[in-house]
C-alpha positions as CSV (number, residue, x, y, z in Angstrom):
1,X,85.4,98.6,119.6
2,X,84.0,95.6,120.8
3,X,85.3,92.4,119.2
4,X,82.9,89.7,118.5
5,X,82.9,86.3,117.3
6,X,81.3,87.3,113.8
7,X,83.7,90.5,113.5
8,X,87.0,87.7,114.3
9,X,85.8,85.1,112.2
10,X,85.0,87.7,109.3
11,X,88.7,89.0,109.4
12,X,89.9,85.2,109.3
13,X,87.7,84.3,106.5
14,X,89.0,87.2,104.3
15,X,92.4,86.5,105.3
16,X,91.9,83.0,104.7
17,X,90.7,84.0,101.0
18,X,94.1,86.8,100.3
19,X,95.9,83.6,101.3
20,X,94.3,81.3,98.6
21,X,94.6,83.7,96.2
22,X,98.0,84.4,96.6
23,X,98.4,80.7,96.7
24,X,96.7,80.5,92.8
25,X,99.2,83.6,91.7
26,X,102.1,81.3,93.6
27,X,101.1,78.5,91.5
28,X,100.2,80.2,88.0
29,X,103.6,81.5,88.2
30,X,105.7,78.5,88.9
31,X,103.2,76.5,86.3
32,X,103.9,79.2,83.4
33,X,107.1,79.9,84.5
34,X,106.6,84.1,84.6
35,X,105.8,86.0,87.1
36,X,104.1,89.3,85.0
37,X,100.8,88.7,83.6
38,X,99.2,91.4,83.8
39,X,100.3,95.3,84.6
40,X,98.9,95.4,88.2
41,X,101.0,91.6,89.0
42,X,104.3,94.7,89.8
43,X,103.3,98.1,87.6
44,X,107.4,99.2,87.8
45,X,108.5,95.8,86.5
46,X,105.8,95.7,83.9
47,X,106.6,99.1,82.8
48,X,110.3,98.2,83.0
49,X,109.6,94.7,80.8
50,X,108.2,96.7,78.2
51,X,110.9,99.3,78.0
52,X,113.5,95.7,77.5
53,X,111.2,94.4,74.7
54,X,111.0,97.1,72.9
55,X,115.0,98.0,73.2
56,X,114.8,93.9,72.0
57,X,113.6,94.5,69.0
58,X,115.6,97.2,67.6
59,X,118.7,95.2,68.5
60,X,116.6,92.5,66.4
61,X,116.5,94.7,63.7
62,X,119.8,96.0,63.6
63,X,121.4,92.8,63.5
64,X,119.0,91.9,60.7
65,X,120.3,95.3,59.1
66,X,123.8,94.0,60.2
67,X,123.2,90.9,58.0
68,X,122.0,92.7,55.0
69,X,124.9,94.8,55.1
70,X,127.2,92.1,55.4
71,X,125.8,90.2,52.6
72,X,125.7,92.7,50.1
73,X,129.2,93.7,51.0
74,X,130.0,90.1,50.6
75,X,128.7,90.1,47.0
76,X,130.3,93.6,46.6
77,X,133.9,92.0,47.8
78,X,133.2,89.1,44.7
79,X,132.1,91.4,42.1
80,X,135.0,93.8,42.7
81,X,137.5,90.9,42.5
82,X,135.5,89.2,39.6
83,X,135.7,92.9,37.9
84,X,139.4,93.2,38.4
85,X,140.3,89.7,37.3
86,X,137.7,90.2,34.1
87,X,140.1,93.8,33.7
88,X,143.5,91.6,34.2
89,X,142.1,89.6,31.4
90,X,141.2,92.5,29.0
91,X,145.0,94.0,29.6
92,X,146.4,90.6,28.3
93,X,144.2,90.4,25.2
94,X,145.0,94.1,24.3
95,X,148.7,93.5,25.1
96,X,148.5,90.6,22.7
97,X,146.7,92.1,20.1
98,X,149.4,95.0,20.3
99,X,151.3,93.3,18.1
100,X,151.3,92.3,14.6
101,X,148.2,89.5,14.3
102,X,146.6,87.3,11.6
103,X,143.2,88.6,10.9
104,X,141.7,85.2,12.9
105,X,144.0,86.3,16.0
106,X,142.6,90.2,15.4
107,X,139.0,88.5,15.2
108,X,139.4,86.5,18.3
109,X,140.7,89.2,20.4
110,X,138.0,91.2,19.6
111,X,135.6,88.6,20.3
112,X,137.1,88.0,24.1
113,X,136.8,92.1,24.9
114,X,133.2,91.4,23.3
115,X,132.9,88.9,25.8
116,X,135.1,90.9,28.7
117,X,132.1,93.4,28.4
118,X,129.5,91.4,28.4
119,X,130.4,89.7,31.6
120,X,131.5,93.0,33.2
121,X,127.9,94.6,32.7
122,X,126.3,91.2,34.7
123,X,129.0,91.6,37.2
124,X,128.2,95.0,38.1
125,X,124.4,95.1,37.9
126,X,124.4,92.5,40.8
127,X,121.5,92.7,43.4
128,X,121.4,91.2,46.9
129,X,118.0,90.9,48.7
130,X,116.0,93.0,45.9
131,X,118.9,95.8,46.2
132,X,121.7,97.1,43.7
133,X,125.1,95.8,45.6
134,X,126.8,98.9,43.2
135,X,124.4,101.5,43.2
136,X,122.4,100.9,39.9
137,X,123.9,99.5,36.3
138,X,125.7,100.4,33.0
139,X,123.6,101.3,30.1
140,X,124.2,101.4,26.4
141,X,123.5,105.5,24.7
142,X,122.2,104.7,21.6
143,X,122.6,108.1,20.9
144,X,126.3,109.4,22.3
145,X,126.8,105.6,21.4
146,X,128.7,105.3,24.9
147,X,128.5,103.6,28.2
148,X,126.7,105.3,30.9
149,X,125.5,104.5,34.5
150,X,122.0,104.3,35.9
151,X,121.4,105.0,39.1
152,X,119.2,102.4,41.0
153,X,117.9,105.4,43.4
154,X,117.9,108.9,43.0
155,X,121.0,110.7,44.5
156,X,119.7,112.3,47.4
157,X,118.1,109.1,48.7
158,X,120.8,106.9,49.0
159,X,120.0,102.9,50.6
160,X,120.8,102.9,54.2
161,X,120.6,100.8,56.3
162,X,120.4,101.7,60.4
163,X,122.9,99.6,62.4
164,X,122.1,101.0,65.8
165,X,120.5,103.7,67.8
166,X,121.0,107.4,66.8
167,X,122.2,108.5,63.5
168,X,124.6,105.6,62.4
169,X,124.1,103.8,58.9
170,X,125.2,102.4,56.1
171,X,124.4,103.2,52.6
172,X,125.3,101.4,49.3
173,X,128.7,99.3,49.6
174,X,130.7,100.6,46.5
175,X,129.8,103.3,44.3
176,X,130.9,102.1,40.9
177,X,129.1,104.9,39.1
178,X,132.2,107.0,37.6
179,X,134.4,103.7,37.6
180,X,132.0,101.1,35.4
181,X,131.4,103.9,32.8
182,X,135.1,104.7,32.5
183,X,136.0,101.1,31.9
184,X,133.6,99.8,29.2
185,X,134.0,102.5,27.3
186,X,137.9,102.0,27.4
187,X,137.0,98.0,26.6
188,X,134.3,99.9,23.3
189,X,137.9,101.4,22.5
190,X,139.8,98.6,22.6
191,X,138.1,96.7,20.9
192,X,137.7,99.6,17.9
193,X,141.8,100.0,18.5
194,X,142.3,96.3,18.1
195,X,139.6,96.1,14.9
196,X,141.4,99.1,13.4
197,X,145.1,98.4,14.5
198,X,145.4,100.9,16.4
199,X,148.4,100.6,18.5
200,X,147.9,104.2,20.1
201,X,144.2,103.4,20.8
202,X,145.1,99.9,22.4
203,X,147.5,101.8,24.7
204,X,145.4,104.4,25.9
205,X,143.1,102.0,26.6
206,X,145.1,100.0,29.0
207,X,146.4,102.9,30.3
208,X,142.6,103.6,31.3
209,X,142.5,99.6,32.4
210,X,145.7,100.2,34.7
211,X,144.0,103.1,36.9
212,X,141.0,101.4,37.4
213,X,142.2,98.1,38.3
214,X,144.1,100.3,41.0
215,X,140.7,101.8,42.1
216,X,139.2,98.2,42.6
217,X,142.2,97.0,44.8
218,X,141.3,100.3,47.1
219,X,137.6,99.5,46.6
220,X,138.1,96.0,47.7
221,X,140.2,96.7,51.1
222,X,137.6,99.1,51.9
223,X,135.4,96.4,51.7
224,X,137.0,93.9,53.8
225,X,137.6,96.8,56.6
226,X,134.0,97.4,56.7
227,X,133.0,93.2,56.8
228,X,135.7,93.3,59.2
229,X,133.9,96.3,61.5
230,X,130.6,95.0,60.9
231,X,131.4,91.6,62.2
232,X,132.6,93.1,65.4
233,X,129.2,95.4,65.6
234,X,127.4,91.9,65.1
235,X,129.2,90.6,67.9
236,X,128.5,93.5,70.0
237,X,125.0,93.5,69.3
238,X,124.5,89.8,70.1
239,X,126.4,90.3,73.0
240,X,123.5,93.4,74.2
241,X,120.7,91.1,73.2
242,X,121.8,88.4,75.2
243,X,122.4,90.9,78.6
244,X,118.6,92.5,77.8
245,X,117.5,88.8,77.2
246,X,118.7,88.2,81.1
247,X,117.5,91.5,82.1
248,X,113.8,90.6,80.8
249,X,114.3,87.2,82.4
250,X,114.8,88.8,85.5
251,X,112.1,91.1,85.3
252,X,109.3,88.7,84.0
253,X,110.5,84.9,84.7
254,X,109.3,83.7,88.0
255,X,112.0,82.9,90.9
256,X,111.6,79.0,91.4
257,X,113.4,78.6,94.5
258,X,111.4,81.4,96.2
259,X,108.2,80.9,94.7
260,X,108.2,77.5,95.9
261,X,109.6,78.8,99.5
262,X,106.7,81.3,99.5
263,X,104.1,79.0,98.8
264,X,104.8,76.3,101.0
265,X,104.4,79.4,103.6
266,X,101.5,80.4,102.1
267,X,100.2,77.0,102.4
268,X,101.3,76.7,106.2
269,X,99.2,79.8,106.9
270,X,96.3,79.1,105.1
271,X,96.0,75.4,106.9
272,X,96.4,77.6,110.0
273,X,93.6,79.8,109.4
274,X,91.1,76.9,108.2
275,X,91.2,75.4,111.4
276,X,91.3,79.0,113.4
277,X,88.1,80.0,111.8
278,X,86.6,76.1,112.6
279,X,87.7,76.9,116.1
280,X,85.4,80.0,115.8
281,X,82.7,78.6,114.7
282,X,82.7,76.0,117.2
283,X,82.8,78.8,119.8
284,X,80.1,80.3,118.2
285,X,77.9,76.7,118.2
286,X,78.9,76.7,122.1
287,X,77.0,80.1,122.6
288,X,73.7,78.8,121.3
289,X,73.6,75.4,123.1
């Protein structure tokens, strides 16, 4: 093929503009600081990029899963230790009132367990970001004229809560449903026991008092095992973010030192071409004079 002056300086002006326009992706990139703007910029690191945001952003929401958990077991640990203090309190009244009272003493203890129950229903029916902490709260039967529990969701759609990929969650903190109802009604007994004198009643009662008490204390260092567990998760997780963080960064964020380097070469060969294809068309000037 025969190799003219228009055929050179046509190949030098089109490699003069690939050279200018990698020169305005050189400088986009080191201006904006990334390197991926649009798919065909590098189609595996794109593809790859998207892949990291997305993993991102379920480690986003799993830590914010991670929080919620750890806040409602946080308000799970107070109300279980609030419940067992309010049940310490309830054992000294009715060990008090065991014993031969003035009817003001008689009337006062039955006022504090009046009281006891009041507070315990609050306790338990505690929420924590629009959630039951418990699993739902004690209600009065008009009818059976007892305590029962209500169930803040139905039983076979329990809250949970994922806390990372696969199957892994956790559902309501405590479970108080059999517990709560157990306990006020032994407090409605005690306080009938102490009205009527009834030393029997009074010790059933606290008998009733005693084993739950012991089922809060296991309650409660369950509690602190899973805070403790779910603090280390936390950990972990932020520990994943930040290596996908980097992973993105390198996959996305320009390269200064070698985006400078490359422009500068860039540069170099596109001043080299401007004055190959002026040498051409001086040539070509010669032919015609």
């Amino acid at each position: 093929m025969r190799v003219t002056l228009a055929l050179m300086y046509g190949t030098t002006t089109r490699d003069i503009l690939r050279k200018q326009e990698n020169i305005n992706r050189l400088s986009r990139d080191i201006a904006s600081g990334v390197r991926l703007h649009n798919p065909h910029d590098d189609p595996s690191a794109w593809a790859r990029s998207l892949d990291v945001q997305q993993a991102l952003q379920r480690l986003e929401r799993y830590k914010g899963n991670v929080d919620v958990a750890m806040g409602m077991l946080a308000v799970a640990d107070g109300g279980l230790n609030h419940t067992h203090d309010l049940l310490v309190r309830a054992t000294e009244v009715g060990m008090a009132a065991n014993t031969p009272n003035s009817p003001e003493e008689k009337t006062a203890y039955v006022e504090d367990i009046a009281q006891i129950l009041e507070e315990l229903a609050s306790t338990v029916s505690e929420k924590y970001n629009g959630q039951s902490v418990f699993g739902g709260r004690p209600t009065w039967n008009e009818t059976t004229e007892t305590w029962q529990w209500s169930p803040s969701r139905p039983e076979d759609d329990p809250l949970q809560l994922p806390l990372g990929d696969g199957t892994e969650a956790m559902t309501v903190p405590c479970d108080l449903s059999e517990i709560i109802p157990a306990v006020m009604n032994a407090l409605e007994n005690l306080k009938a026991s102490i009205q009527n004198e009834d030393s029997q009643g009074i010790t059933t009662a606290l008998g009733t008092l005693d084993d739950a008490m012991e089922n809060l204390r296991g309650l409660s260092a369950t509690v602190g095992t899973r805070l403790t567990s779910l603090e280390r998760r936390l950990d972990a997780l932020e520990a994943l973010t930040t290596h996908r963080q980097q992973s993105l960064s390198d996959l996305r964020d320009t390269d200064f030192l070698d985006a400078v380097s490359t422009l500068q070469t860039h540069q170099i060969a596109l001043e080299a071409a401007l004055k190959s294809t002026l040498a051409l068309k001086d040539l070509s000037l010669v032919r015609y004079l």
